[in-house]
C-alpha positions in Angstrom: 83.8 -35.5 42.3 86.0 -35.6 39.2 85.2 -36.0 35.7 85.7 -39.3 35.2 83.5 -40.5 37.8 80.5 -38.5 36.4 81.4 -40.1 32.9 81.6 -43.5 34.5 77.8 -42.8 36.3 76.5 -41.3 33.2 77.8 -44.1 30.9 76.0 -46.6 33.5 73.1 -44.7 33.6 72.9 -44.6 30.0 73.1 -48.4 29.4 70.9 -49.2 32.4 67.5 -46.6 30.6 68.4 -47.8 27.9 68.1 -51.3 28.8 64.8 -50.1 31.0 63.5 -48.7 27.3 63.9 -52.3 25.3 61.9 -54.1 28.2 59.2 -51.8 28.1 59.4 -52.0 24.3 59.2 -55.6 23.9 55.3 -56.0 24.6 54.1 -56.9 21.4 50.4 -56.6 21.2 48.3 -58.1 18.5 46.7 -56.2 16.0 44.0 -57.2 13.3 42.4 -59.9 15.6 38.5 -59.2 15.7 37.3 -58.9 19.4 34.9 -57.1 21.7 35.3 -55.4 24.8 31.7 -55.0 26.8 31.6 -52.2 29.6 30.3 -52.9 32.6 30.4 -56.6 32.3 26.9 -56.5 34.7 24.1 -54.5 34.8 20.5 -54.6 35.3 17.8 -54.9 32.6 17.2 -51.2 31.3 21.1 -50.4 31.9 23.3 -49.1 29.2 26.3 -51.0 28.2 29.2 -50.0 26.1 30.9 -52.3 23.6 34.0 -51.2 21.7 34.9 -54.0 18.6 38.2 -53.6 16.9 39.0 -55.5 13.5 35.5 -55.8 12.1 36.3 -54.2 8.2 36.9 -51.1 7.0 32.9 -49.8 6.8 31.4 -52.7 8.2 28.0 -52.8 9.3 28.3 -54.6 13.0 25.0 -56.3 14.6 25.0 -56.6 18.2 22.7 -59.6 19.7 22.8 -60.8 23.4 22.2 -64.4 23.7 21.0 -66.0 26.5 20.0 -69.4 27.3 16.8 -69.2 25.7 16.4 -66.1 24.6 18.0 -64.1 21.5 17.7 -59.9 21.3 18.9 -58.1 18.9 20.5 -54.9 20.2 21.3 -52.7 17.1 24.1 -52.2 14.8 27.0 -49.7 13.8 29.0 -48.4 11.5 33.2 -49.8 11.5 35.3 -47.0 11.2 38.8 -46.5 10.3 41.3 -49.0 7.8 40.9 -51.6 10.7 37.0 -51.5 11.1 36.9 -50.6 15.0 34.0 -49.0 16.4 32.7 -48.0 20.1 28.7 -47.9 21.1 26.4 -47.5 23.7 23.0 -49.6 23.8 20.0 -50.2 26.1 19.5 -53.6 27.4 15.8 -53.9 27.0 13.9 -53.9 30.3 12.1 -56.6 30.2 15.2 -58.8 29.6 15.3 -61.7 32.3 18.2 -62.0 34.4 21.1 -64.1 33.8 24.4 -64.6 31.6 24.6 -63.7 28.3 26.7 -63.3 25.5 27.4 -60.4 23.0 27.7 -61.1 20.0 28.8 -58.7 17.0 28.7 -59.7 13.6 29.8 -58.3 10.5 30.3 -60.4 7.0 32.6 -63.2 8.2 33.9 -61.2 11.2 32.7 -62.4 14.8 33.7 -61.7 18.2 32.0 -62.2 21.6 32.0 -61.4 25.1 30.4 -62.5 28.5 27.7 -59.8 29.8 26.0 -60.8 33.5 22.1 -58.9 33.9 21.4 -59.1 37.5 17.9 -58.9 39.1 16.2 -55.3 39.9 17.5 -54.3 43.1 20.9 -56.0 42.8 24.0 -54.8 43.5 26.7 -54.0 40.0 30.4 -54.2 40.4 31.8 -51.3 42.4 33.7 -47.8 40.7 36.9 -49.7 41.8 36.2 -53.0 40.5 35.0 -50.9 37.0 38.4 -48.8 37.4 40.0 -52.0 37.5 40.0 -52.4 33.9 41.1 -48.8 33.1 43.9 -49.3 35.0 46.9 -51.0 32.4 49.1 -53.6 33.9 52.2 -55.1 32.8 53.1 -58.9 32.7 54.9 -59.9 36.3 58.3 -60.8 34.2 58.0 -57.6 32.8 58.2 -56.0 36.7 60.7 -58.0 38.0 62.8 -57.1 35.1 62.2 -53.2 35.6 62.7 -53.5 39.4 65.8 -55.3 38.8 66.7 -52.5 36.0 65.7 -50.2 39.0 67.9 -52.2 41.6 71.2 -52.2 39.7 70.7 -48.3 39.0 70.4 -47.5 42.1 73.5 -50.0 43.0 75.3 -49.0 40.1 75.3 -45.0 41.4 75.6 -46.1 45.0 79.5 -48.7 44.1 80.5 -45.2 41.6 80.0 -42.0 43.8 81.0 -44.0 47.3 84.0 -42.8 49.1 86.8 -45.1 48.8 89.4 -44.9 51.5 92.5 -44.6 49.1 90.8 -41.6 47.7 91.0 -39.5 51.1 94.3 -38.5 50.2 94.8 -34.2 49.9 95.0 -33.0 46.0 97.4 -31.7 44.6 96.5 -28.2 42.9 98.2 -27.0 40.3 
């Protein structure tokens, strides 16, 4: 293959990552809103949860209460860490909590965020390791696929058109 034809592939190549690099740049995630992320989303009374808050004040003091439908408990409270105020704790939900919905709620000077957490009855069954690994797992937006498989497509096209034989190149070179 001669030189010009690598140029040609590497200048397409070039423009086509680099075009693959701005799509997977242009997720713009928002930062400074006050929210709460509760791990497993169900459990039984006496399981441990996990709730990671981001945006709460730089050295906050964050109260955790689960609210139910006719019943309030006070979890604890942590210390916000960091310029942003985020934190990450693992509480007990008291035993003798009835079953149910309930909300988490954390709470720190005019910060508040909440999030949905299901106790189930003794004996029940929680979500499974792959539902839990669900959540671990990040996924993109489906516009954001179809533009990388189509990034991905005219690559492949793109190399396929560039390095193809082309009859009117079978002809013997000349060396010098």
């Amino acid at each position: 293959m001669n030189r010009h034809r690598w140029r040609a592939v590497a200048s397409v190549v070039a423009v086509l990552l680099t075009g693959a690099m701005a799509v997977g740049a242009s997720t713009a995630w928002a930062h400074g809103e006050t929210k709460i992320k509760v791990n497993p989303e169900a459990t039984a009374p006496g399981g441990i949860i996990t709730i990671r808050g981001e945006a709460f004040g730089k050295d906050a003091t964050v109260t955790i209460v689960l609210e139910g439908a006719d019943s309030r408990i006070e979890l604890g409270s942590v210390e916000a860490h960091g310029e942003d105020g985020d934190f990450a704790v693992s509480l007990r939900v008291p035993h003798d909590a009835p079953a149910g919905r309930y909300i988490v709620r954390a709470s720190a000077k005019d910060k508040r965020a909440e999030a949905g957490l299901t106790l189930m009855a003794s004996g029940a069954q929680g979500p499974t390791m792959a539902e839990q690994m669900q959540e671990l797992v990040p996924s993109r937006p489906w516009p954001q696929r179809a533009v990388l498989v189509a990034v991905a497509l005219a690559l492949v096209l793109g190399a396929y058109l560039l390095l193809r034989e082309r009859p009117w190149d079978r002809s013997p070179r000349i060396k010098q």
